[in-house]
C-alpha positions in Angstrom: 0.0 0.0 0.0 3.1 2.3 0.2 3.2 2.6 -3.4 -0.7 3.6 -3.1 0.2 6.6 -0.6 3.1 7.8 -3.0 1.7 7.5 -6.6 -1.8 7.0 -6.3 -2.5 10.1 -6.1 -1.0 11.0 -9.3 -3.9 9.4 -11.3 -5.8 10.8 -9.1 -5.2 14.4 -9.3 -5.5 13.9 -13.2 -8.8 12.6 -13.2 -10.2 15.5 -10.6 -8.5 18.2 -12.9 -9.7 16.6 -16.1 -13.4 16.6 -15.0 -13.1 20.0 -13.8 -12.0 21.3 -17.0 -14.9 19.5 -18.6 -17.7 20.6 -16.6 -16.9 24.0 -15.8 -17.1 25.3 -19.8 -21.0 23.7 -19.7 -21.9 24.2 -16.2 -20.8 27.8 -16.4 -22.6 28.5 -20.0 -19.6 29.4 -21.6 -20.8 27.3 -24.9 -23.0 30.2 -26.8 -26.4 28.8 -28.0 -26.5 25.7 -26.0 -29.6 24.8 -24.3 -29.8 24.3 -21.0 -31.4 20.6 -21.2 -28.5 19.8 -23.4 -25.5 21.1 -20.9 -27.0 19.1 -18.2 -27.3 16.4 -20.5 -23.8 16.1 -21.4 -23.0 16.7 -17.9 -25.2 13.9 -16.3 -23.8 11.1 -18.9 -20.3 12.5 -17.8 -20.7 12.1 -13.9 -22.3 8.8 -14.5 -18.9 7.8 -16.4 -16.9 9.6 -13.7 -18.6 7.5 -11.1 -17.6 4.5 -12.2 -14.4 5.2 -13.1 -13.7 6.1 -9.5 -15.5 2.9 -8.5 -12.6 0.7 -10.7 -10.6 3.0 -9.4 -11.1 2.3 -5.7 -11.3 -1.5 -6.4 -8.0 -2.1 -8.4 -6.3 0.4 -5.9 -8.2 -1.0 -2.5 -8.1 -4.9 -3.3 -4.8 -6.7 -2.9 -3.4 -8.3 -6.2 -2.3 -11.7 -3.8 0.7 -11.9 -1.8 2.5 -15.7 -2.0 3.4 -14.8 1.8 -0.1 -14.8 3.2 -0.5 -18.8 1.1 3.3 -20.0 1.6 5.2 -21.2 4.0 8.9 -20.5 4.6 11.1 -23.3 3.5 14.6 -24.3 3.3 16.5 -23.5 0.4 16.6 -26.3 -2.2 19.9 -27.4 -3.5 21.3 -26.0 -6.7 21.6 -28.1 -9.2 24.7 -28.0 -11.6 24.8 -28.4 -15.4 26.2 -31.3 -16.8 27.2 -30.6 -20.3 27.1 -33.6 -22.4 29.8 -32.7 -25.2 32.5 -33.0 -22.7 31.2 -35.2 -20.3 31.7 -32.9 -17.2 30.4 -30.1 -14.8 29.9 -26.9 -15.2 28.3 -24.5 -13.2 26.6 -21.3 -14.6 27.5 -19.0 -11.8 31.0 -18.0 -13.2 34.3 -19.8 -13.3 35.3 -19.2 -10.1 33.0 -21.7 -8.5 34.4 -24.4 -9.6 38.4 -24.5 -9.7 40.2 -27.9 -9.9 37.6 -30.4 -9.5 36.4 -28.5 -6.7 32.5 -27.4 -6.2 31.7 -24.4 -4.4 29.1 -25.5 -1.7 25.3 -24.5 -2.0 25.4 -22.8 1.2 28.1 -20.5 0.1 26.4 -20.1 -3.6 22.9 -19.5 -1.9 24.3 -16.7 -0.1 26.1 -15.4 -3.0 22.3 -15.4 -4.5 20.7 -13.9 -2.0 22.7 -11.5 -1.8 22.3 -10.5 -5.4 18.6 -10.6 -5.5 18.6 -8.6 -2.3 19.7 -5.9 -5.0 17.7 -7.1 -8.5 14.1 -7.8 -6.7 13.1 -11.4 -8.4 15.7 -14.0 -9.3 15.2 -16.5 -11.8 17.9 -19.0 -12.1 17.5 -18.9 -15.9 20.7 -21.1 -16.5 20.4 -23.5 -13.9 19.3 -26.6 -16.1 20.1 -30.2 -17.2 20.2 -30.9 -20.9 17.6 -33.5 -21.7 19.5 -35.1 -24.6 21.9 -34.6 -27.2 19.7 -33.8 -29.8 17.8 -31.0 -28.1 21.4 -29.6 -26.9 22.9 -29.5 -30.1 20.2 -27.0 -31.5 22.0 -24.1 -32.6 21.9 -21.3 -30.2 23.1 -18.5 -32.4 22.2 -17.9 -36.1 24.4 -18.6 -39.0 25.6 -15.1 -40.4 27.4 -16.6 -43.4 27.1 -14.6 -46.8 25.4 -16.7 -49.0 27.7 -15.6 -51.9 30.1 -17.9 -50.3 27.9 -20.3 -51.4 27.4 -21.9 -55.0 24.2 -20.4 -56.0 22.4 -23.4 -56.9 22.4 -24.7 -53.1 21.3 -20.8 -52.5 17.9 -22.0 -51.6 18.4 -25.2 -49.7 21.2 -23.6 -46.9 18.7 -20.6 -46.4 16.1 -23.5 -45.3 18.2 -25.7 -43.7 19.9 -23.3 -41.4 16.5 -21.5 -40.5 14.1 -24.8 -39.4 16.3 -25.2 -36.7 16.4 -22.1 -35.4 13.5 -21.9 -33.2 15.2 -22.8 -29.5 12.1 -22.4 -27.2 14.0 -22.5 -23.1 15.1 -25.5 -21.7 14.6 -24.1 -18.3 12.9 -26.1 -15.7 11.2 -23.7 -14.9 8.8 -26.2 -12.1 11.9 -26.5 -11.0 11.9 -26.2 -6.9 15.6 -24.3 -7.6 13.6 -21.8 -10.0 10.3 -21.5 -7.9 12.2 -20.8 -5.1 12.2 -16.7 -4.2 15.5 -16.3 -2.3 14.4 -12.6 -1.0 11.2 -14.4 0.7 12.7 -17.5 1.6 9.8 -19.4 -0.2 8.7 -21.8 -2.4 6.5 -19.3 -5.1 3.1 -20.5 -6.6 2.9 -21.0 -10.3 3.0 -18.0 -12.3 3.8 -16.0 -9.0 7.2 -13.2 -9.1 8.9 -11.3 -7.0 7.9 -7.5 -6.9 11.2 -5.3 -6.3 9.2 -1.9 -6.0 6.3 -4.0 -3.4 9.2 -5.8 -2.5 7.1 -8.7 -2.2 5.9 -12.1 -3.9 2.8 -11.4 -6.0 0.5 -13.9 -7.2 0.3 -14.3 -11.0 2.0 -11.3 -11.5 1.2 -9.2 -14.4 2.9 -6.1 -14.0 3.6 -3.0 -11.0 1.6 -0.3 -12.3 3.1 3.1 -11.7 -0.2 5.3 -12.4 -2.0 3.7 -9.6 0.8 2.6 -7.5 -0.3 -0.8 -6.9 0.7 -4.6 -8.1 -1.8 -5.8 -10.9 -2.1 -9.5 -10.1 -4.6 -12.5 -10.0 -7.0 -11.2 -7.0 -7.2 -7.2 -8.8 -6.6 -7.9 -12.8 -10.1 -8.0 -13.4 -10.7 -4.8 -11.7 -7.5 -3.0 -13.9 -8.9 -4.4 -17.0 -12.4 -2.1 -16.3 -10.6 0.3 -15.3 -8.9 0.6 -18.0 -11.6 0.3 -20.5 -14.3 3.1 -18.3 -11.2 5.3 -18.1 -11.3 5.0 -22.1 -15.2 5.5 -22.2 -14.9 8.3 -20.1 -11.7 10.5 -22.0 -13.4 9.5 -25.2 -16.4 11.2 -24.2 -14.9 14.0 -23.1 -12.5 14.6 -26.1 -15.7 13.9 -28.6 -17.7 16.8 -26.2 -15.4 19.3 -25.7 -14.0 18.9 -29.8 -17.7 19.6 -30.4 -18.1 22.3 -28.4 -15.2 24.1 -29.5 -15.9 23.7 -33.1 -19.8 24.4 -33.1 -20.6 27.4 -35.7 -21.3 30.4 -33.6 -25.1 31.5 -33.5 -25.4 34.8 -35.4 -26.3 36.9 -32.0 -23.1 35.9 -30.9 -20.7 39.1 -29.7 -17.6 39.2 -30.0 -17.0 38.6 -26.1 -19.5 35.2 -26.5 -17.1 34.0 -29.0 -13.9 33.7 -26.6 -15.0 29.9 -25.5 -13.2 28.6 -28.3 -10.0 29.9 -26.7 -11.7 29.3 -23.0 -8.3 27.5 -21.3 -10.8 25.0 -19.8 -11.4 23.5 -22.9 -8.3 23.5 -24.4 -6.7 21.8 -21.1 -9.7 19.5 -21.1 -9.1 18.2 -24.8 -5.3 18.1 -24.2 -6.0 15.5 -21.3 -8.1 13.2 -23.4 -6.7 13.5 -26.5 -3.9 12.0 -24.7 -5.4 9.7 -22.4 -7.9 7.7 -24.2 -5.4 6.1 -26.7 -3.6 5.3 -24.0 -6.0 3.6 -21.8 -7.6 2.4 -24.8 -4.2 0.5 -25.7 -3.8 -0.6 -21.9 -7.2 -2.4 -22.3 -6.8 -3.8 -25.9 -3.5 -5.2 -24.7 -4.6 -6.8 -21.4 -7.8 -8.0 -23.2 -5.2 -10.2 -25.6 -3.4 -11.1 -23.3 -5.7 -12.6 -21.1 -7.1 -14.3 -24.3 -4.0 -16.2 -24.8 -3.4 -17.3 -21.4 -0.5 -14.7 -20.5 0.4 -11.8 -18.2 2.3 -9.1 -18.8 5.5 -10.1 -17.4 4.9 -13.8 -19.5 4.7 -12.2 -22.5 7.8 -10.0 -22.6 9.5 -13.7 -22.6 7.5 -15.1 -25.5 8.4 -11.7 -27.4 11.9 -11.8 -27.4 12.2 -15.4 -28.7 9.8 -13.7 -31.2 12.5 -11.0 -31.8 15.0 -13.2 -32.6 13.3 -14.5 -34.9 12.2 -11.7 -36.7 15.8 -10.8 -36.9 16.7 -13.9 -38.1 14.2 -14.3 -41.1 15.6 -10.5 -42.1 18.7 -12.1 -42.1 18.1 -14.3 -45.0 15.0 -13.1 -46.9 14.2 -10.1 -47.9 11.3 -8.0 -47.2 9.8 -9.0 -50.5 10.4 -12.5 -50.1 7.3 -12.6 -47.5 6.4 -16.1 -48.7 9.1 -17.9 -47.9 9.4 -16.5 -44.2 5.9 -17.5 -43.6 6.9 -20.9 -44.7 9.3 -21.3 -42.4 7.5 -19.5 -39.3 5.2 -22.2 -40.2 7.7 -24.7 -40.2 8.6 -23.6 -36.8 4.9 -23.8 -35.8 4.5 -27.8 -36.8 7.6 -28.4 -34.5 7.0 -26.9 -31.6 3.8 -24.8 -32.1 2.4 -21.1 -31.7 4.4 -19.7 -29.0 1.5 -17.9 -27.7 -1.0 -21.0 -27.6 0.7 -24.1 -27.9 4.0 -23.0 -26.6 2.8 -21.2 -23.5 2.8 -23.6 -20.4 -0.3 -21.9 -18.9 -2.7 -22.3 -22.1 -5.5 -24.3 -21.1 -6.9 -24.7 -24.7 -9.5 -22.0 -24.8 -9.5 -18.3 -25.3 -13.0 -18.7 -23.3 -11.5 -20.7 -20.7 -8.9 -17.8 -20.4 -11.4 -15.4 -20.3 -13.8 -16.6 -17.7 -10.7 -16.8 -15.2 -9.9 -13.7 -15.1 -12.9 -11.9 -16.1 -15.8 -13.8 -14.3 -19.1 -15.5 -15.7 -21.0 -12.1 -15.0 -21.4 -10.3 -18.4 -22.3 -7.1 -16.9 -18.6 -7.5 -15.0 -16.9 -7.3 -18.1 -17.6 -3.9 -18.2 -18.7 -2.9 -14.1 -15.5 -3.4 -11.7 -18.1 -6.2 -9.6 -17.4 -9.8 -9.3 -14.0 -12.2 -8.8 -12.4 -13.8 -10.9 -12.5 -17.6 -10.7 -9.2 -18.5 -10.0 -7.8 -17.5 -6.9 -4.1 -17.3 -8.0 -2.6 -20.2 -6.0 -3.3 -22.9 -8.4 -3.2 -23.1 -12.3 -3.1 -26.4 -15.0 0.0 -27.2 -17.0 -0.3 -27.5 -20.4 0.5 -30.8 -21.1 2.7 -30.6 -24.1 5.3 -29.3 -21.4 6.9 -32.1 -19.0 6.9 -32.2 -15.6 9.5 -29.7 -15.0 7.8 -27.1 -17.5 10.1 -27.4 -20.5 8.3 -27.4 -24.0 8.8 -30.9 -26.1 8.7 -30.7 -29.6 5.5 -32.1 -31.3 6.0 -35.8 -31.9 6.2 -35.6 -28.1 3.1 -34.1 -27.4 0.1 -36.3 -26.2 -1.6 -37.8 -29.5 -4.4 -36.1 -28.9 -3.0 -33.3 -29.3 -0.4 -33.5 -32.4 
């Protein structure tokens, strides 16, 4: 709630001086030739927005995103595993050199420290490289692209290297990340639900964490996403309206009684400060929305998706590597190549996908219609708990598709 105190009032203060500027041009007649019935018109539809807009507010601000604390236990620490590389047959840690100096292993206690120590400094830890390699054939997957010139090449072949060097390329993580070494938050000293992260600003463990929002000051995770998402989407409803009002106000033809005096509202600073603040604010919480709404769709919070977009980016810069920008045909070929191996990254590949965009919906958003739009309602799931996708193993590492459960290839 700290965060609230300090930058919750930001949003806050916004909002109270965008509705001013709004209703002070009506309620003070200041529009030439409008009828009274229409000011208070505009005005009522307005503070009816407004209303609710705080009542999102309050809820996403006033209701606790989920902290892993108040679910979890404290537990030991679990041993760190080390990574056996199977080229030459030996151990090696990922921690740095140093640990391990003539057949000697640094202990866990002493690397566990090391850790926490760090992540006392980074908020969340993810032991990212702490892994065993499953086989030989999933190892030996390229890590980094080929950048040779196909000039080098003779030209007939031209075609063939740009396809056999690319269908490999897709190198979804080999992290365990069900792990207990990679659940395990070394700031809390607990074992972390599924889907659950460490909060460096809340300094705390949040339940399917989506992201620390800054304009509300407050965590957005499983117990409060629903209420972000309508707040998100009134906040739209209610800059929109005020951008489309005041826009229409200021360019309405002038009656011909108007004086000369009557005429200054177009340049009333009200108004212009008024469509300033929604002109920028309702693309922006119109993107917030549209972007939680897809997310949600496809099973992923913010945080998940940042992961799935940068094996995305690599991608993308390896297909511009070897086609060109005309040559869309061909990279969609081998995108889809990609696809029949190891699937869509966003469906498919993403451990939490339960199968259904209305599955995915319906947790987070509730059964209620009406909550959709109204910040009333829970979601279904409670954060502590979500299903695997099964076309991951046990310890949450994607398996190509001939590995997949029949029903599903």
């Amino acid at each position: 709630m700290a965060g609230v105190m300090h930058t919750g009032p930001l949003w806050l203060f916004r909002a109270i001086f965008t509705s001013y500027n709004f209703a002070w041009p009506l309620s003070k007649e200041i529009v030439p030739g409008a009828k009274i019935q229409d000011v208070n018109g505009l005005l009522s539809v307005f503070c009816l927005l407004y209303i609710l807009v705080l009542w999102a507010y309050a809820k996403v601000v006033l209701t606790p995103p989920g902290h892993a604390r108040d679910h979890t236990r404290k537990t030991p620490e679990p041993p760190l595993p080390l990574i056996f590389n199977l080229n030459d047959h030996g151990p090696r840690s990922s921690l740095g050199s140093s640990t391990l100096k003539h057949g000697s292993i640094t202990t866990t206690k002493n690397i566990s420290t090391s850790l926490r120590a760090s992540a006392s400094s980074l908020g969340d830890i993810s032991l990212t490289r702490l892994s065993y390699a499953e086989d030989s054939s999933e190892a030996s997957f390229p890590q980094h692209f080929d950048n040779t010139p196909f000039d080098q090449h003779p030209k007939d072949s031209e075609r063939t290297l740009r396809y056999e060097r690319l269908v490999a390329f897709r190198q979804p993580s080999r992290t365990p990340i069900l792990n207990a070494t990679n659940r395990y938050c070394w700031i809390d000293g607990l074992m972390k639900p599924s889907r659950a992260h460490h909060c460096h600003t809340c300094t705390t463990c949040i339940l399917k964490f989506s992201h620390h929002c800054d304009w509300i000051g407050q965590c957005i995770g499983a117990r409060n996403h629903k209420y972000f998402v309508n707040f998100c989407l009134l906040t739209a409803l209610v800059t929109f309206y005020t951008f489309i009002t005041l826009l229409t106000c200021t360019l309405a033809p002038m009656p011909a009684s108007t004086t000369l005096n009557e005429s200054s509202h177009k340049l009333n600073p009200h108004i212009i400060i008024g469509t300033f603040f929604s002109t920028f604010f309702c693309p922006f919480t119109g993107h917030q929305f549209t972007k939680h709404v897809w997310h949600i769709l496809h099973g992923q919070t913010l945080v998940e998706s940042l992961y799935i977009s940068r094996i995305l980016a690599k991608e993308e810069e390896a297909l511009n590597t070897v086609f060109s920008f005309w040559e869309f045909n061909d990279n969609w070929r081998i995108r889809q190549q990609w696809d029949q191996q190891w699937g869509s990254l966003h469906t498919e590949g993403n451990i939490w996908w339960r199968g259904s965009k209305w599955t995915e919906w319906i947790d987070v958003m509730g059964v209620n219609k009406l909550g959709w739009l109204l910040p009333f309602g829970v979601s279904q799931s409670d954060g502590l708990e979500y299903p695997m996708n099964p076309r991951f193993n046990g310890e949450g590492v994607l398996q190509k598709r001939v590995k997949w459960p029949k029903e599903l290839r």
